[in-house]
Structures are given as structure tokens and as C-alpha cells.
N, C-alpha and C positions, 0 to 999 in steps of 0.2 A: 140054622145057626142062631143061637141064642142072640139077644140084642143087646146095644151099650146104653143104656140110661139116660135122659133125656140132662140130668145130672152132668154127668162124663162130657156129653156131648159139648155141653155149656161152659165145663169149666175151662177158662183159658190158657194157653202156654205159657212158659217164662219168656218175655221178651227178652230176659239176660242170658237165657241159658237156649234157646232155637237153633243160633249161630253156630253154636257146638261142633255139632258137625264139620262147618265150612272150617271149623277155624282146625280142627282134627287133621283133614285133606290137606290143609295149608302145610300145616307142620309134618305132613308125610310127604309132601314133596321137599322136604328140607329148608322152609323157608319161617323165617322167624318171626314169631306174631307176637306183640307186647298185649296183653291181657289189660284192659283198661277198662272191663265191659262188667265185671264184678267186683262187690263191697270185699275182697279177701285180700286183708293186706298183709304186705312183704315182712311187717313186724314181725320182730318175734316175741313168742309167747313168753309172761314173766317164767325167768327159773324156777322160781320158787315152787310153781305150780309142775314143773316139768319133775322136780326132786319129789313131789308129793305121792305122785305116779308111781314113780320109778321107787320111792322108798314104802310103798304100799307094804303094807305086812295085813293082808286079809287070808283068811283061809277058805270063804267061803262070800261071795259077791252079792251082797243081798238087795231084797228092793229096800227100798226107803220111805217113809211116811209119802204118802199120796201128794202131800204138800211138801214134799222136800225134807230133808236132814233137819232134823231140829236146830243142831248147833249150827249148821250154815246160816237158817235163818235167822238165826238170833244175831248172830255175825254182822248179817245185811243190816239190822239197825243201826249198828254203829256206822258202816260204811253211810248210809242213806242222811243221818245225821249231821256227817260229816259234810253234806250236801244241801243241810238247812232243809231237809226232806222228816219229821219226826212223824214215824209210825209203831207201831207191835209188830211182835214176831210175827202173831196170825193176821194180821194184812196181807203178809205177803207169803207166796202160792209160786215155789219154785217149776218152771213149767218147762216140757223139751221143746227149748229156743224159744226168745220172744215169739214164733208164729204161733206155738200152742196157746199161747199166751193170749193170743188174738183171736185166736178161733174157741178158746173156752171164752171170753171175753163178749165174742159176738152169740155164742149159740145158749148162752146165760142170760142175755141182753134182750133180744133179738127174735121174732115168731118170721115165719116164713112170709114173704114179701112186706117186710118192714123196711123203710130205708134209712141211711146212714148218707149225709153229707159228708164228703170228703173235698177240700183242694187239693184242684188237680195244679199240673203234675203229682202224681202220686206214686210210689212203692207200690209194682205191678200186683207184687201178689197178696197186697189187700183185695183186687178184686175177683180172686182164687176163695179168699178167704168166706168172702160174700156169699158168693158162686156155693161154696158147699152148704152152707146155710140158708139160703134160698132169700136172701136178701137182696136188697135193691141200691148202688152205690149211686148217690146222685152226686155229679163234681160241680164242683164251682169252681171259675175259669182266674187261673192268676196268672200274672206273665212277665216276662223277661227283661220289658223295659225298667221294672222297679223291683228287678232283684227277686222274682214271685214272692213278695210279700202277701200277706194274708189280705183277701179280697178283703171289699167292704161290707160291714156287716149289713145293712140293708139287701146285697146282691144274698147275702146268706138268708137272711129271713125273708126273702122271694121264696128261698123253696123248702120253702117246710110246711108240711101238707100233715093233713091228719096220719097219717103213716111213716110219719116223720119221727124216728126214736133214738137216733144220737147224731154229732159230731164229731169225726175221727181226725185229727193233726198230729204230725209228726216233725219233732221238736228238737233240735234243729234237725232240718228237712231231710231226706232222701227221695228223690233227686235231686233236689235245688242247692242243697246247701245254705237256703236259709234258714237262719235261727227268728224264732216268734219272740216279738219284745212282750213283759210283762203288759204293757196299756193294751196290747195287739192281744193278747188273752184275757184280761179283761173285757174285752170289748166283746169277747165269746163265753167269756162267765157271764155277765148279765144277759144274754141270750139263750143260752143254755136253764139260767134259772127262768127267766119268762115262760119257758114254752115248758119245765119241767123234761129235757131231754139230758140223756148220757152224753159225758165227755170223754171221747177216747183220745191219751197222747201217748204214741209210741219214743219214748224217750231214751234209746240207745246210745245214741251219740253225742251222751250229756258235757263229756269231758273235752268234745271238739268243738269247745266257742272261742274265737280267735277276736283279735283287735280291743282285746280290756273289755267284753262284752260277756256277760254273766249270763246263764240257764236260770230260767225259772221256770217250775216244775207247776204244773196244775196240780200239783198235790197240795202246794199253798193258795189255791185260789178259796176264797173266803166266801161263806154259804154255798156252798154246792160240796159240801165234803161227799155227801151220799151217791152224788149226779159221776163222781169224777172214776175212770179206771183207768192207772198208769200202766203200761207196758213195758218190760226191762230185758236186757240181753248183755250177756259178758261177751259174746263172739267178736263187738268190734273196739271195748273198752280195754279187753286184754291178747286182743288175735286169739280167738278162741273160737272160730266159727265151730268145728268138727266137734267140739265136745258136748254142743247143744243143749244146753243151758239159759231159760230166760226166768222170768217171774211175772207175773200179775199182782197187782197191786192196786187193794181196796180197801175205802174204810166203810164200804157198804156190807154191812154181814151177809143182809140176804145175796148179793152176786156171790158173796166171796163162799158159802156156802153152798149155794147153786154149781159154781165153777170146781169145785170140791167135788161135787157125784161124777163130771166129765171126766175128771184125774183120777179117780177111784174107779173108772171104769179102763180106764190104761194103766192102772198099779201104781206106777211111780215112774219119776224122771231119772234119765240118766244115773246111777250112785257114781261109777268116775266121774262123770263129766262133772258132781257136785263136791266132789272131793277136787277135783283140780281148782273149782270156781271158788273153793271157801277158800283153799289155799294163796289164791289170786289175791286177796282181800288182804293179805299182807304185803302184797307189791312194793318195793321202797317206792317214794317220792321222784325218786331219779328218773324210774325205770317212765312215770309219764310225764315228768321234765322235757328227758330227749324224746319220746313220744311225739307229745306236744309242740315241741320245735320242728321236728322233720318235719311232722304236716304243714308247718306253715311256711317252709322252705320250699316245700312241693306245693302247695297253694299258689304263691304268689311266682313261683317260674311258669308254671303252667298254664294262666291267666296271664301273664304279659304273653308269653310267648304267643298265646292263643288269638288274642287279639292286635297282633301283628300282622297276621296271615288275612291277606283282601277277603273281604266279604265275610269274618270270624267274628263272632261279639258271643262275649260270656260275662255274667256281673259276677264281683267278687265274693265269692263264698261268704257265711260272718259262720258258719260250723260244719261237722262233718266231713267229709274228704269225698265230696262228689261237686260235680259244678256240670250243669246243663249247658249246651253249648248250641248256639244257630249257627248250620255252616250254609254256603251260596250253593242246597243241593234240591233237585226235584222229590224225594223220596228216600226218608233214613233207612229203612228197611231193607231197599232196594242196593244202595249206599252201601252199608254197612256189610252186605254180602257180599256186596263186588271190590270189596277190599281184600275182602277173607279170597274171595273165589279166580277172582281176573288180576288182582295186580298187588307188587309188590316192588319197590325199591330197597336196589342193594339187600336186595335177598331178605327183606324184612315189609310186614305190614301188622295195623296194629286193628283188635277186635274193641268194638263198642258197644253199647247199650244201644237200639234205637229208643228215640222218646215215645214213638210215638205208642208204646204198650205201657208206659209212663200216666196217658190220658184215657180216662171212658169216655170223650166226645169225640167221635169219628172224625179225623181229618184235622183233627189237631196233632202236633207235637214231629209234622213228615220234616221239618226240615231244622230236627233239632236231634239232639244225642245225648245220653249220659255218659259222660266219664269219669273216670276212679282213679282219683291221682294216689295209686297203692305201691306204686313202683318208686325206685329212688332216682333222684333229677335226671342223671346218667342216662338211662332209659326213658324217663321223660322226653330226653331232649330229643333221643333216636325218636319216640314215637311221635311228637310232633311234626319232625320235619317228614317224618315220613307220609304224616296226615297233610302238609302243605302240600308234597307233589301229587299224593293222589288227587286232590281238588283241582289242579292246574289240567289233570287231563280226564277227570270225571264223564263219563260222556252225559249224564243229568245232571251239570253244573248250569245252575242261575247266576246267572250277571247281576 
């Protein structure tokens, strides 16, 4: 029997998606599980995009420029502007989903066994992303007591070694839910330009900065225009996971060039999913007015609530709609399965992220969780207390 790849073997599972199953068995024995364990929110997607679809008069579904739809892109600079972001159409490199976007990003970047600084916690499947490219995710450890703010830059210029070829940040975070302050990217601009290394920010979540606290994009970091490549995705700016649609975004020719042959070797991106995304770009005001409030209505119930429950601490979000949680348990893994598998209140249990595929330090992130406050408070509330009793009779509860 032929063999699987030394490749295959290496690349990792989705710690979001593993559960799957358990939570499948759940809901076939009739018992109801609140989904808290993935970025897909209950939003719906703008109409306007939904009528774009629906009012399609095409007769023939064609690919589109390797780079995406002209007029979309062109579109994007107005939106991107609108965000104090000024680029050209051809910086930006419409890709299927921000992950493409990462993986032309790193395999343009990137020779095999080069490494990439990351803080950790980290968005699992950057180290999927690695993994196919043969690169090496070195993390740098941030933590919970200060909200995982960005380590200190000195703990970062520890490890950057001759094979040392960028920095990857995700802005406001996934999993933490922190947002990076400009001084806090600056501090990794002048680093970046010392050593002459890439700066990767996956910036998806631009629109979910909460408490009067402003996104600043590395695209405005000052001398390192050449060093920097943004990453973009409409899946969680307009609930658009399915349509698959992200961008890369350079003002470096030669990456953005380079990343060009990888998209020319896949044809082109989604053409609906860019037709729903251009049409997204006219979204009223409204539609992430209320957006923008839900979350922060489900933010701040979610976090008090959280940390009412003995032995719970979670710090307040400042973007995104995740917040990492420490509960009083032996093992999230373990935890998180025996939610899905052994127990349920009142005919309901709720599915999570474990952290710990969150870390590439082994043995970090067992007695922590990600969750996705993507539900409306109502079911928040059910899933919380539902996550109180299970801790009350846990049988790997720490005191």
C-alpha cells in the first residue's frame, strides 16, 4: 500500500473542527449543543449582497483575472481608504479566503525551513499553513494576566536566528481578542526594519474594535512599506464565511508578483463569491451600526457572566468576537469532549475551541478554551450556565 507523506503526516488538525464528531453524536441523541467553538456568526449576511446573487443575469460563469475582478478591486480602494489604508488596485490580490492569502503570502516569502515568529496564542491553522510550506512557527509566549498583549520586544529579538524571515500578528487577535495598539506595532516596526524581516498582519477583524479604541493597520507603519503584507477577508466583516473570498495586500511588487504565479496556477478566485463581496462594499452604515452593537452586547454579558463562575477569569475583549477563557479544569481537550460526550444539562451542552491547538508550546493553553460569542445573549445565557454546571461536577476540576 502506497505511503502518506512525511507532509500529510505533519500537517495538523483543526483544533476547531476535531470535536465534530462528538458534537454530531450529541445532537443525534437529541440533545442541544450551542456552537461556541467557531468564528461563524449568527449575522446575517448584508441583503444587498444576497439580491446580487439572486439578481445575477450571467449566462456563462466565467473565471476572472487571477487577481480578482477588476472592478472589485478597484472598489476595495475606496473601501480600504475609507479605513485611512491608501493603496492601488494592483496591491491588492483577491484570494479564496484570507487562508489563500496566507499561504500565497508564506510560499512567496518563505524557502523551506525558514521561520516565522508568531504570538502565541495563535489562529491554529497558521500552523497548517507553515506545515505545507515547510516552514518553522517559532511562538512567543503572551498571557492572560495582561489581556495577551504583545510580548516584549526584547523576548522577540531572543529569537530571531539566522533563519529568521518574518513576523506574523493578527490584528485584533484571534483567539484573544486583543487589539495591538499603534506604539505596540511600532515597537515591531523598528524590529522588523533592524533585522530586514517580513511583517505578516492578518487583519480581518478590522471593524470589531470596541471601547472608542481605533485599528491601525501595518499598512501605515512608516519605512517598512516593502517589509509589510496585509491579509484580508469579508467572511467575518460581512458573515460571509461560505463565499470565500479574502485579499493579500502588498506594496512590495516583487511578493506581489511572485504571489501572482501561485493564483495563476489556480486560475482565479471564487467569481460569485466576488460578485457577492463587491456588492457587500455597499453595505449601508446601519447594517454595521447594529452589527457593531450586538457584539458588544454579547461581549460584555459574556465576560461578566464568565467571570462570576468560581475559578473562571477571562480579560475583556478590546476587538473581534473571541475571548480565551481559563476554566478550574485538568485538560481542555479532555474537557471539551466530555461536554460533547458525557454530559449535558437540561438536555443541552455547549461545544468549544480547546486553547490548547491555539499554542505550538506543548503544554501550554490545557486549562484554557476559545470561545465565540457568535450566538445572540439568549443562548449565551443557556450556554453559560450550562458551562457552570458542567465545572461543578467535572471529574478533572482543579480547585
Amino acid at each position: 500500500m502506497p505511503t502518506i507523506s512525511q507532509r500529510g503526516h505533519e500537517m495538523p488538525p483543526s483544533p476547531i473542527r476535531k470535536l465534530v464528531p462528538y458534537a454530531e453524536a450529541a445532537k443525534a441523541k437529541g440533545i442541544k449543543v450551542y456552537f461556541l467553538n467557531i468564528g461563524q456568526p449568527d449575522i446575517k449576511t448584508p441583503e444587498i449582497a444576497i439580491k446580487a446573487l439572486n439578481n445575477l443575469n450571467m449566462k456563462t460563469i466565467e473565471y476572472s483575472h487571477s487577481a480578482g475582478i477588476a472592478s472589485y478591486r478597484k472598489k476595495l480602494v475606496n473601501y480600504y481608504a475609507k479605513n485611512n489604508i491608501h493603496i492601488s488596485s494592483d496591491e491588492i490580490m483577491a484570494t479564496t479566503g484570507g487562508s489563500e492569502a496566507i499561504s500565497f503570502a508564506f510560499l512567496s516569502c518563505f524557502d523551506t525551513g525558514d521561520e516565522v515568529i508568531i504570538p502565541e496564542p495563535f489562529y491554529a491553522n497558521y500552523n497548517g499553513f507553515a506545515t505545507s510550506g515547510g516552514i518553522k512557527v517559532v511562538p512567543v509566549l503572551s498571557n492572560i494576566e495582561n489581556g495577551f498583549a504583545l510580548p516584549p520586544i526584547s523576548e522577540i529579538e531572543k529569537l530571531i536566528t539566522p533563519k529568521t524571515k518574518g513576523i506574523f500578528i493578527c490584528n485584533p487577535n484571534n483567539p484573544t481578542g486583543y487589539l495591538y495598539s499603534q506604539q505596540e506595532l511600532e515597537q515591531l516596526r523598528d524590529i522588523v526594519k533592524k533585522y530586514d524581516l517580513y511583517l505578516f498582519s492578518d487583519e480581518v477583524y478590522r471593524e470589531f474594535c470596541y471601547d472608542g479604541a481605533t485599528h491601525f493597520s501595518v499598512m501605515n507603519l512608516e519605512g517598512i512599506e516593502n517589509n509589510v503584507i496585509m491579509v484580508d477577508s469579508v467572511s467575518k466583516r460581512y458573515s460571509e464565511c461560505g463565499i470565500r473570498i479574502g485579499a493579500l495586500i502588498t506594496r512590495n511588487k516583487e511578493v506581489f508578483a511572485t504571489a501572482l504565479k501561485f493564483a495563476q496556477a489556480r486560475l482565479s478566485p471564487p467569481t460569485l463569491g466576488q460578485i457577492a463581496a463587491e456588492a457587500s462594499l455597499d453595505a449601508p452604515k446601519e447594517y454595521f451600526n447594529e452589527v457593531y452593537d450586538e457584539y458588544i452586547n454579547r461581549r460584555n454579558f459574556l465576560v461578566d457572566k464568565l467571570n462570576k463562575i468560581p475559578g473562571v477569569y477571562t480579560p475583556l475583549p478590546k476587538g473581534a468576537f473571541y475571548t480565551t477563557v481559563r476554566l478550574p479544569i485538568d485538560n481542555a481537550d479532555e474537557f471539551c469532549k466530555w461536554m460533547l460526550s458525557d454530559f449535558s444539562y437540561q438536555n443541552q451542552t455547549v461545544m468549544m475551541a480547546p486553547a490548547t491547538g491555539f499554542y505550538s508550546t506543548p503544554g501550554k493553553g490545557l486549562n484554557e478554551v476559545r470561545i465565540a460569542y457568535i450566538l445572540n445573549i439568549e443562548d449565551l445565557a443557556k450556554a453559560v450556565e450550562t458551562l457552570e454546571k458542567a465545572l461543578e461536577v467535572y471529574p478533572g476540576r482543579k480547585i
